[in-house]
N, C-alpha and C positions, 0 to 999 in steps of 0.2 A: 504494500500500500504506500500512496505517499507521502511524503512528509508533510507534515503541518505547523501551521503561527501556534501551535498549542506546546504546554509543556506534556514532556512521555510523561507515561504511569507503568506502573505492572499491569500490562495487559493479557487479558485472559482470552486465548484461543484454544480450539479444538477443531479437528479436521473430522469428516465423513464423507469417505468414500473423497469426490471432487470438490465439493464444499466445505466453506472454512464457518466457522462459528465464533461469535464474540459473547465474553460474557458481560451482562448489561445488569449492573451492581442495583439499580434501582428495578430491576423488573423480578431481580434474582434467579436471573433463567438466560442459558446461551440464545441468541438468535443471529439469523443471518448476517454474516459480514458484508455489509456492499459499501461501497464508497460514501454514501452517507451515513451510514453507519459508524463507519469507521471515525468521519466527525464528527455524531453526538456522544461517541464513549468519549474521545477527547476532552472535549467543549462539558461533559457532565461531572467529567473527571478536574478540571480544570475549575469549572465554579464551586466542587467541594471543597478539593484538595488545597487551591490556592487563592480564593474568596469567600471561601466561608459559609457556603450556600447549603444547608441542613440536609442532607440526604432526604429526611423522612418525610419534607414536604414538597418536594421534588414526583413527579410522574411523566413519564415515556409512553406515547405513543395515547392521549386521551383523549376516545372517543366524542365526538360533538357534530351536529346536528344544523345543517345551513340548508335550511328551505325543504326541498326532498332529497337534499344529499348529505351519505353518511361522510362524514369525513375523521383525520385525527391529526390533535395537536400533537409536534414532536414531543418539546419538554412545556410542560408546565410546574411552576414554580407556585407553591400556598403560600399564607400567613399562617399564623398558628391559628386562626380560627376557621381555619380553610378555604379562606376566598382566594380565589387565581390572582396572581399578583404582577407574573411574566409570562409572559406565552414565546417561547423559543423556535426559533423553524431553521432548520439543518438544508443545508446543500451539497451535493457532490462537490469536492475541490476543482470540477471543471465546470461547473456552473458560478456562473455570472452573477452577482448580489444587486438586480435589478429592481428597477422600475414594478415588472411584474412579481417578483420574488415580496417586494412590500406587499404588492397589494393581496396578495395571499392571506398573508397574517394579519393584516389590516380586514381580510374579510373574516377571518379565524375570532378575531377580535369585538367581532359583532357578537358574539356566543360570550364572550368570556368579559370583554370589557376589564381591560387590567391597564393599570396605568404604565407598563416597561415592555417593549416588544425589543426581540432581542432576532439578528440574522447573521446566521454564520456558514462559511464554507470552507471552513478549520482553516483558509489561508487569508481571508478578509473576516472582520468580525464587527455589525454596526450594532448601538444600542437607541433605542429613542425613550423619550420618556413623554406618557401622555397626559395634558390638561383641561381633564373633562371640564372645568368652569370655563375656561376661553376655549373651549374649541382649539384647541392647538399641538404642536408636536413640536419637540425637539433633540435635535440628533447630541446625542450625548460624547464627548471627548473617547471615553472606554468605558466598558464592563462595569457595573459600579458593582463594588465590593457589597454583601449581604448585607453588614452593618450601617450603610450607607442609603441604605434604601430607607419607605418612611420608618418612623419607629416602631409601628405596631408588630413591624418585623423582626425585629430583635425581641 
């Protein structure tokens, strides 16, 4: 696979047969390795290990519901009371961190309404932060560390 803006970890693989397996700490179960894959163990690995981001209110891969279509958020991030707080959306390291790639999440974000959307393609990583009173958005410097977010999260 290859290399990534992200720091390594002890990554967990396992082979069958011609398929390779990752293991996905927050699902606690091996699943398919693909290239985007391979950047949300990263990028999940990355907002524990070195921002501080709780494991346990962390979820991979949740299900949500836009008009007649199923779809799933990659990561979603709680508060301790459980409200969505980041909605994460993963790309192949060959895909582009576009115009269409926001509006994804941006539409993901109708379901969830969380004020930090976060996009990453383990080799660009943007953050925005949302202002439900103005109507507005803004592209944030970096990653903001867990503690940094509002307080209700710490």
């Amino acid at each position: 696979m290859i290399r990534l803006n992200l720091p390594p970890y002890a990554i967990r693989l396992k082979q069958d047969s011609d398929k390779y397996y990752v293991f996905d700490d927050l699902r606690q179960r091996f699943v398919r390795l693909t290239p985007e894959e391979w950047v949300r163990q990263h990028f999940v690995h990355y907002l524990t290990d070195h921002l501080g981001y709780p494991r346990e209110l962390m979820m991979n891969e949740v299900p949500l519901q836009l008009g007649s279509l199923k779809k799933r958020s990659d990561t979603v991030l709680y508060d301790r009371t459980l409200r969505a707080q980041m909605l994460i959306e993963y790309k192949a390291p060959s895909i582009r961190l576009s115009e269409a790639v926001l509006e994804q999440i941006v539409r993901y974000n109708y379901h969830f309404r969380v004020p930090y959307l976060v996009l990453s393609n383990g080799l660009e990583h943007v953050a925005y932060q949302i202002d439900y009173t103005q109507m507005s958005y803004k592209q944030l410097e970096e990653i903001p560390h867990y503690l940094a977010l509002a307080p209700k999260q710490a």
